[in-house]
C-alpha positions as CSV (number, residue, x, y, z in Angstrom):
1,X,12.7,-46.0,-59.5
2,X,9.4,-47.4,-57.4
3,X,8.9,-46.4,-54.5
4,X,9.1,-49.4,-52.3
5,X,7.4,-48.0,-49.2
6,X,4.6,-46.6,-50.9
7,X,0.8,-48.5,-50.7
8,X,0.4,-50.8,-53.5
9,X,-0.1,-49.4,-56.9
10,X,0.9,-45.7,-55.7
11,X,4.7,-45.7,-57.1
12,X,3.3,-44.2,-60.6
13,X,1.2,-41.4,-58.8
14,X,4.2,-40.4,-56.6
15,X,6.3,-40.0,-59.3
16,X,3.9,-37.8,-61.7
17,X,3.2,-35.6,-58.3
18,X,7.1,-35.0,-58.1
19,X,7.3,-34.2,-61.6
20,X,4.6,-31.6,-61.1
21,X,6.3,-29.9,-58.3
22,X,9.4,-29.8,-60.1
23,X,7.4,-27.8,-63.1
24,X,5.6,-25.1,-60.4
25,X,9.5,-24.6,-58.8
26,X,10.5,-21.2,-58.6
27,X,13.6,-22.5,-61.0
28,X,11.6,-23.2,-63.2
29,X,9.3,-19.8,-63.9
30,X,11.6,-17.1,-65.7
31,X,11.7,-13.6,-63.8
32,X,11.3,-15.2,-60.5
33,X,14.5,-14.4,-58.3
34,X,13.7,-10.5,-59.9
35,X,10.2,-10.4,-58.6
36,X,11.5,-12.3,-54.9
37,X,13.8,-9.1,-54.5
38,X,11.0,-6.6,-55.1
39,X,8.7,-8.5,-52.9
40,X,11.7,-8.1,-50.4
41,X,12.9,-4.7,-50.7
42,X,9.2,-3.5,-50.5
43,X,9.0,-5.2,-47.5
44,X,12.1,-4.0,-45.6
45,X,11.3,-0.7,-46.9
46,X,8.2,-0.4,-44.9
47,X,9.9,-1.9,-41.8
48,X,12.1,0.8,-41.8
49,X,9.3,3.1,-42.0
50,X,7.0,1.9,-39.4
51,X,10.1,2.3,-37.0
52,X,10.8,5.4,-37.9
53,X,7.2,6.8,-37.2
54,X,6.9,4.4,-34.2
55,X,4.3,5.5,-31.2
56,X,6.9,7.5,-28.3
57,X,5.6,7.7,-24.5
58,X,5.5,11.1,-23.5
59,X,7.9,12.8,-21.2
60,X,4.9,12.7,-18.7
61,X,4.4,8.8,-18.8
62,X,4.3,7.1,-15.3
63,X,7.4,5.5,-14.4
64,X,6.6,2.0,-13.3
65,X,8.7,0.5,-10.4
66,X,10.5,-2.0,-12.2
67,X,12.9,-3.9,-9.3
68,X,12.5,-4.3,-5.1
69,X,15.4,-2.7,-3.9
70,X,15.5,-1.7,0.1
71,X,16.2,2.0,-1.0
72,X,13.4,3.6,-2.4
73,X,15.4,6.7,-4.8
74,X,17.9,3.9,-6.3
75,X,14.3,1.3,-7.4
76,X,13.2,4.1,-9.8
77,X,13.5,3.4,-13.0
78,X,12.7,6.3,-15.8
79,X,10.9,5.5,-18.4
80,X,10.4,2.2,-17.7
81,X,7.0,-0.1,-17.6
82,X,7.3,-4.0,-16.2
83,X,4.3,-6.3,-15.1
84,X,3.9,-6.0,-11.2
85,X,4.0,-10.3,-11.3
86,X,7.5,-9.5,-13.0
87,X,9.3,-8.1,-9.8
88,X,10.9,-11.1,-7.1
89,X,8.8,-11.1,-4.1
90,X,5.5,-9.2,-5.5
91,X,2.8,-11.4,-4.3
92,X,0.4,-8.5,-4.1
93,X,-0.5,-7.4,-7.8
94,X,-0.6,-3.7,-7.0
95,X,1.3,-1.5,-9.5
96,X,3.2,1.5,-8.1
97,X,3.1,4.5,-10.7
98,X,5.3,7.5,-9.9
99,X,5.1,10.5,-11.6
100,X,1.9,12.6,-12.5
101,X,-1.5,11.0,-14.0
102,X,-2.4,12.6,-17.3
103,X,-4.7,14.9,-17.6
104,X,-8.5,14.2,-19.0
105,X,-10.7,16.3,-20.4
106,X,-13.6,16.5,-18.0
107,X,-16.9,18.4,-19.0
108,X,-17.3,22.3,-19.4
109,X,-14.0,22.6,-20.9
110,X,-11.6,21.8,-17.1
111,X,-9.7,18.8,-16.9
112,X,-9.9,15.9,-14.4
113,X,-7.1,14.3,-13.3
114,X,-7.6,10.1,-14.4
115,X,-5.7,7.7,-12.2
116,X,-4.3,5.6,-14.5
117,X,-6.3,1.8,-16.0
118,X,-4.9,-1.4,-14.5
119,X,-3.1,-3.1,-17.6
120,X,-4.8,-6.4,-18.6
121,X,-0.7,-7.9,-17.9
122,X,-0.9,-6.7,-14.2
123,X,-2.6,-9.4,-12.3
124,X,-5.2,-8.2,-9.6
125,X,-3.9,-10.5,-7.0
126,X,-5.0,-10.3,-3.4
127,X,-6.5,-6.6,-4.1
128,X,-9.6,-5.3,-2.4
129,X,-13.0,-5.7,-4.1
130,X,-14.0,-1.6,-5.8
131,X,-10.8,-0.2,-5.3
132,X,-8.0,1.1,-7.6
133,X,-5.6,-1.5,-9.0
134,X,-3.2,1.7,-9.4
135,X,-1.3,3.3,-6.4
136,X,0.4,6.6,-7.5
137,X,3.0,8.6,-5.9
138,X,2.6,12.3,-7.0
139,X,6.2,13.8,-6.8
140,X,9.1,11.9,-8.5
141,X,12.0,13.8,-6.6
142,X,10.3,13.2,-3.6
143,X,11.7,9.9,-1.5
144,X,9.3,10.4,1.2
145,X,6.3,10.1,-0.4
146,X,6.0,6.0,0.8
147,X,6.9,2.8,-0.3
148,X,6.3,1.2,-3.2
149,X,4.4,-2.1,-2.3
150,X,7.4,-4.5,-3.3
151,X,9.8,-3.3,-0.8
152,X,6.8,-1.8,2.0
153,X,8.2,-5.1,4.3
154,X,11.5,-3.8,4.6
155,X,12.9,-1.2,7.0
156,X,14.2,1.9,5.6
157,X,17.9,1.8,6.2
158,X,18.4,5.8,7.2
159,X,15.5,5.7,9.1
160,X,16.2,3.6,11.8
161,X,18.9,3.7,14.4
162,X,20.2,0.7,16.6
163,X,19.2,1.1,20.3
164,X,19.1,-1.4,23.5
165,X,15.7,-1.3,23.0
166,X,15.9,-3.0,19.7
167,X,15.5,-0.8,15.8
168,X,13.7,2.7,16.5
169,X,12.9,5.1,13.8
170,X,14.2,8.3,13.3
171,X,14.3,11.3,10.7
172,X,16.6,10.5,7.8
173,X,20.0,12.1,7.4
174,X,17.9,14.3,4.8
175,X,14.6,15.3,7.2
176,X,12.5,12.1,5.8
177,X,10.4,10.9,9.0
178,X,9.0,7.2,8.7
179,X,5.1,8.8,9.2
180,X,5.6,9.7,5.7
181,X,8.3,6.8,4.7
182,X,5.7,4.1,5.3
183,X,2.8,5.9,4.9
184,X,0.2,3.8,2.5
185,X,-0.2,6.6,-0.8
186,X,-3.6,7.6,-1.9
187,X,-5.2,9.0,-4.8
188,X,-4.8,12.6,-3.7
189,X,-7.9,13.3,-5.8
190,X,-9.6,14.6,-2.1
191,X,-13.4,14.0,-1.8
192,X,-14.6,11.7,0.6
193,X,-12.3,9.9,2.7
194,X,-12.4,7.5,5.3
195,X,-9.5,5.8,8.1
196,X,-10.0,2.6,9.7
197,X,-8.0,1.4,12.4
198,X,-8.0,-2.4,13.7
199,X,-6.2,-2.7,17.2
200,X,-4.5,-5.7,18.4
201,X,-2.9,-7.6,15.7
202,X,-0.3,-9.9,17.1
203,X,-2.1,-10.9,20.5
204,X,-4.0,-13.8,18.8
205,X,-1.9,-15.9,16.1
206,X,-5.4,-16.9,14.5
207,X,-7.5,-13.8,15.2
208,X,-4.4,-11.5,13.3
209,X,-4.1,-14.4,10.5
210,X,-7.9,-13.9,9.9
211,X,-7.8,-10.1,9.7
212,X,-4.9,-10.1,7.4
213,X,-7.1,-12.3,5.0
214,X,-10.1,-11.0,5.5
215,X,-9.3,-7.0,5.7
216,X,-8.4,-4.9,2.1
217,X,-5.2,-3.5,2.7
218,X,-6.5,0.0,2.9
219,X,-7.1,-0.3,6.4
220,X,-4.2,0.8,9.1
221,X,-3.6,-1.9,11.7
222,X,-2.0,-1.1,14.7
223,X,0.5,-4.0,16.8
224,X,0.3,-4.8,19.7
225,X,4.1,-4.5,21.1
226,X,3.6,-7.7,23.9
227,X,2.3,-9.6,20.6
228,X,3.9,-12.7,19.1
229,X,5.6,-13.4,16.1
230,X,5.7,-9.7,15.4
231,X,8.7,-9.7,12.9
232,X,6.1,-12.1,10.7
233,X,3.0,-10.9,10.8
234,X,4.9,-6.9,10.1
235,X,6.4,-7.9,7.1
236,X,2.9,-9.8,5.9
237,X,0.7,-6.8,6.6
238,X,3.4,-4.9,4.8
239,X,3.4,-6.9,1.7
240,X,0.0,-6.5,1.5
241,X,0.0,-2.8,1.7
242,X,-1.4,-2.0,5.2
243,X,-0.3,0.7,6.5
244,X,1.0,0.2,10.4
245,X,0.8,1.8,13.7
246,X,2.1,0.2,17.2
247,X,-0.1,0.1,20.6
248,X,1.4,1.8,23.2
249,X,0.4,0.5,26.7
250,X,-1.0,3.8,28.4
251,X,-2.5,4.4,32.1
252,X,-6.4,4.2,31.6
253,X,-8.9,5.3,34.6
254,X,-8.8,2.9,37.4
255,X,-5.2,1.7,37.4
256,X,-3.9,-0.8,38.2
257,X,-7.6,-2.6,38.5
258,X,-7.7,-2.2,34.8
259,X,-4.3,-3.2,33.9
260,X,-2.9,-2.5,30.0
261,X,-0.1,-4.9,31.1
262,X,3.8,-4.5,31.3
263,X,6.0,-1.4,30.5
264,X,2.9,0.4,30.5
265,X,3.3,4.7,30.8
266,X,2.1,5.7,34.0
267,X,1.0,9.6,35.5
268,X,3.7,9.2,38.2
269,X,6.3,7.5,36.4
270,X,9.5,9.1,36.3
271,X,10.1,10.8,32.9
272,X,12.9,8.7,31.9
273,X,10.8,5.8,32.3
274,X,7.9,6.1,30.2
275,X,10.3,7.0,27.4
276,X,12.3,3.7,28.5
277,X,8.6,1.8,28.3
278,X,7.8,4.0,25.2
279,X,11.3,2.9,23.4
280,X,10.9,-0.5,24.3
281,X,7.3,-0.6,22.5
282,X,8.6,1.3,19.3
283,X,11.6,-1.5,19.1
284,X,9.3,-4.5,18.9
285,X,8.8,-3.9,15.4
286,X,9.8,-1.6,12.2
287,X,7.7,0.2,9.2
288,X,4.7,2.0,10.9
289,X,3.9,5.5,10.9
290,X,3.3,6.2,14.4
291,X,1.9,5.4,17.4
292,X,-2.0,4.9,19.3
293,X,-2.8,4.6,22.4
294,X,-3.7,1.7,24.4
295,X,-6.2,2.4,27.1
296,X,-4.5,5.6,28.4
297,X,-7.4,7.9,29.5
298,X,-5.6,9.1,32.7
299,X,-2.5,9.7,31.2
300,X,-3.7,11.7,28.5
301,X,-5.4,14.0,30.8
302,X,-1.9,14.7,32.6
303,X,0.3,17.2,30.9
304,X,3.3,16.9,32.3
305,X,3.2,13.3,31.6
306,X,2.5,13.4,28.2
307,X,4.2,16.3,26.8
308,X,7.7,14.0,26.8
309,X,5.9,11.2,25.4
310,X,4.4,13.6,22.8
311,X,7.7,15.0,22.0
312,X,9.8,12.0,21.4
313,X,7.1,10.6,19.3
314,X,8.0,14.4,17.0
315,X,10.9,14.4,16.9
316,X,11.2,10.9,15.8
317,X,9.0,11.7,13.0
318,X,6.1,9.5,14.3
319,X,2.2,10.6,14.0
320,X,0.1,10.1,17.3
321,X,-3.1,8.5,16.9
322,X,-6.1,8.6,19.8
323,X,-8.3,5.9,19.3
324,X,-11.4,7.6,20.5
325,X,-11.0,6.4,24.4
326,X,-7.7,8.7,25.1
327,X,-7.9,12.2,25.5
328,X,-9.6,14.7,23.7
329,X,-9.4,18.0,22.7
330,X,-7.0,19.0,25.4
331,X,-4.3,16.7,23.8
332,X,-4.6,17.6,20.7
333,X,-4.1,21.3,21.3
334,X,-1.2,19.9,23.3
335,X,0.3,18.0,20.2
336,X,-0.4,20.9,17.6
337,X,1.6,23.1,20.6
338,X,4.8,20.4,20.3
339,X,4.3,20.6,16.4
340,X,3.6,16.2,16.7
341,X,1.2,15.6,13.7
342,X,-2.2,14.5,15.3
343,X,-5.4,13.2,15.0
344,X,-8.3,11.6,16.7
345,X,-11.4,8.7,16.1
346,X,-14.4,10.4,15.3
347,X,-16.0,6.8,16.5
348,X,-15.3,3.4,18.3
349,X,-16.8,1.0,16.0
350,X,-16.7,-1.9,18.6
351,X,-17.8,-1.0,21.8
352,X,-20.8,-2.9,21.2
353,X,-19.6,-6.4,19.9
354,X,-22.6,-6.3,17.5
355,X,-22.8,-6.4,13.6
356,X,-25.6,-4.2,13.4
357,X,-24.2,-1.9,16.2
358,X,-20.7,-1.6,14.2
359,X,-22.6,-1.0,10.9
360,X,-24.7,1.4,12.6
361,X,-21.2,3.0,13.8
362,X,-19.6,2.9,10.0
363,X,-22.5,4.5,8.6
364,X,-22.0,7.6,11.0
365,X,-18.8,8.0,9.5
366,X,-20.1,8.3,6.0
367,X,-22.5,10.6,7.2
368,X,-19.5,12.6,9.4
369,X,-17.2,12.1,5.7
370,X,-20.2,14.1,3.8
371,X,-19.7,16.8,5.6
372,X,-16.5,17.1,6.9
373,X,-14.4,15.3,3.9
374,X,-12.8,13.0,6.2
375,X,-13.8,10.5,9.5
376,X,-11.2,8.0,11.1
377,X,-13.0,4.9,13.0
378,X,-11.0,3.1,15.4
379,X,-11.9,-1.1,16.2
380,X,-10.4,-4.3,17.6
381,X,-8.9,-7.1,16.4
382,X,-12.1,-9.1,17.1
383,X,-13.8,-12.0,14.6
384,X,-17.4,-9.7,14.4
385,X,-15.3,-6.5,14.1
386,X,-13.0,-7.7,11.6
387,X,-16.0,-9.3,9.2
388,X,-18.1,-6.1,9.5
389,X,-15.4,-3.6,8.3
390,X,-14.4,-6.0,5.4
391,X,-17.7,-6.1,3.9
392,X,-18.2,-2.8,4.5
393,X,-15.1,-1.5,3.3
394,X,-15.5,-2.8,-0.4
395,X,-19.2,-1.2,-0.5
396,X,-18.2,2.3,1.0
397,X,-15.4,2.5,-2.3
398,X,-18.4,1.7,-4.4
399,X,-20.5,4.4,-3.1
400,X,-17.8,6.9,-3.5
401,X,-15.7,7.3,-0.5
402,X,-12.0,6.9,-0.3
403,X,-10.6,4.2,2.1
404,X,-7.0,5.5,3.3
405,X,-4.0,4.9,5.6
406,X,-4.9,7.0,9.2
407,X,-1.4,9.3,8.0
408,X,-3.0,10.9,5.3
409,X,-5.5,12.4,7.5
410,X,-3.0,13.4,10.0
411,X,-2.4,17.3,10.3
């Protein structure tokens, strides 16, 4: 039969080309449905094979949090690897490896221990320029060891207690303390380390919306308690892995002249009162490690005063951090006699509301890091402040040092 849709005079060539086909058919060629089993057995055979002799992950292979889940023991999953950009909620692109790094061969014959590559899956997200894409978390049966990133904005539910005062943490049924709980992990590798802390977030709306954009998240910012929108900007900071600390208002030199404002801890305040004004400041929000001072150079002079203060902030498993303007040695011996882990600025970067002056003030810490291993700068909330440590921040990694959460250099 023509083919009536065909061009004209192509019936006859359609035709032969069909008879063609029908001659190269397998139906046609003796042997064939023989050879096609072969082919298929040989084929299935060395499926079988490959599986057998697949590639296994060690019994050492990072474990990969896999889910958000506000408890941080029942988000492990073993054995388990999952794109950060996988997990609901994970707008950060940080990947949170428990478990040990393997070991590397490092020259003369030791080993080095290798934080692990970023996959080329795992999306860098908002990430700070030179640092590691990789946060790991050493101890797998340890719970305190911080949160992973995907969960860091929510409150830990056994460590924080109901109060008139609002949420306040406490030690965990199981001796966790929320210093450690929402402490930012590091690389644990040691060498040179630095802490930056940036005062005042929540006074200004647009001055703490331009330091969460503008600082890597390896810098510790502290709250302000008479703040705004504090609930907001907490869980933000958190999400982007900052690790937090709240401003207590503190009696400075020259009260009240020089006023840190309400519910402010004063030298002749009855003792119950500056732990009423120190509860009320630890309830305004959740997930920091501990506490700095605000101004406060009289009352950390006064002994009496402070060792309550100091004490409540232990026993609720809080850090205290002097910003440099607070006390000095005197207080610390104080805290290490009340076992409350402390630690103290080695510089205030901002006293001078100058870039070069703040530079000049970061490179002393380098210089303090050389020799000491560690140095803790303290700063405000300000536009020039903010810019200076940014830049800075992702040039110091390159150069070496280690930017960490203030808790990891607490003793």
């Amino acid at each position: 039969m023509n083919d009536l849709n065909a061009p004209l005079g192509q019936t006859g060539r359609r035709a032969a080309t069909a008879r063609r086909r029908t001659a190269r058919s397998p139906k046609a060629r003796p042997g064939f449905p023989l050879v096609t089993a072969l082919v298929i057995t040989g084929v299935a055979g060395l499926n079988v094979f490959s599986f057998l002799q697949r590639d296994t992950l060690p019994d050492t292979a990072p474990i990969v949090i896999a889910a958000a889940a506000p408890d941080v023991a029942d988000s492990r999953t073993t054995g388990s690897v999952a794109s950060a950009d996988t997990v609901p909620g994970n707008d950060t692109g940080v990947e949170v490896v428990y478990g040990e790094p393997r070991e590397m061969p490092a020259s003369g014959g030791d080993t080095a221990t290798a934080i692990p590559e970023p996959r080329p899956d795992i999306p860098e997200g908002r990430l700070s320029e030179g640092g590691p894409k990789v946060i790991v978390i050493r101890d797998p049966g340890d719970a305190a060891v911080g949160q992973p990133v995907q969960v860091a904005h929510l409150p830990d539910d056994g460590a924080v207690e109901d109060s008139e005062w609002g949420a306040l943490p406490v030690r965990t049924s199981d001796g966790r303390r929320p210093m450690d709980i929402y402490a930012r992990p590091w690389s644990q590798a040691g060498g040179k380390r630095i802490a930056i802390v940036i005062g005042g977030l929540g006074l200004s709306q647009t001055g703490t919306l331009h330091a969460l954009e503008k600082l890597p998240p390896e810098i510790t910012l502290a709250f302000s308690p008479q703040g705004n929108s504090l609930g907001r900007w907490m869980r933000e900071a958190r999400r982007q892995g900052h690790e937090l600390l709240v401003q207590v208002p503190m009696e400075p030199f020259g009260y009240p002249d020089t006023d840190p404002g309400p519910h402010t801890l004063t030298v002749n305040a009855e003792r119950q009162d500056n732990l009423d004004n120190l509860r009320w400041a630890l309830g305004q929000i959740t997930n920091y490690t501990g506490i700095v001072n605000y101004l406060g150079g009289r009352l950390a002079t006064a002994d009496a005063a402070m060792t309550p203060v100091l004490r409540e902030v232990g026993e609720r498993g809080l850090l205290y951090f002097n910003d440099g303007t607070g006390g000095g040695e005197k207080l610390g011996m104080l805290a290490a006699a009340l076992d409350v882990p402390y630690v103290a600025a080695n510089a205030t970067l901002d006293a001078t509301r100058d870039p070069a002056a703040i530079k000049a003030k970061l490179a002393e810490l380098e210089k303090i890091a050389e020799v000491t291993g560690y140095a803790i700068g303290s700063g405000s909330a300000l536009e020039v402040t903010v810019d200076t440590v940014a830049s800075w921040a992702n040039a110091a990694k390159k150069r070496g040092f280690e930017i960490v959460g203030v808790s990891s250099l607490t003793r």
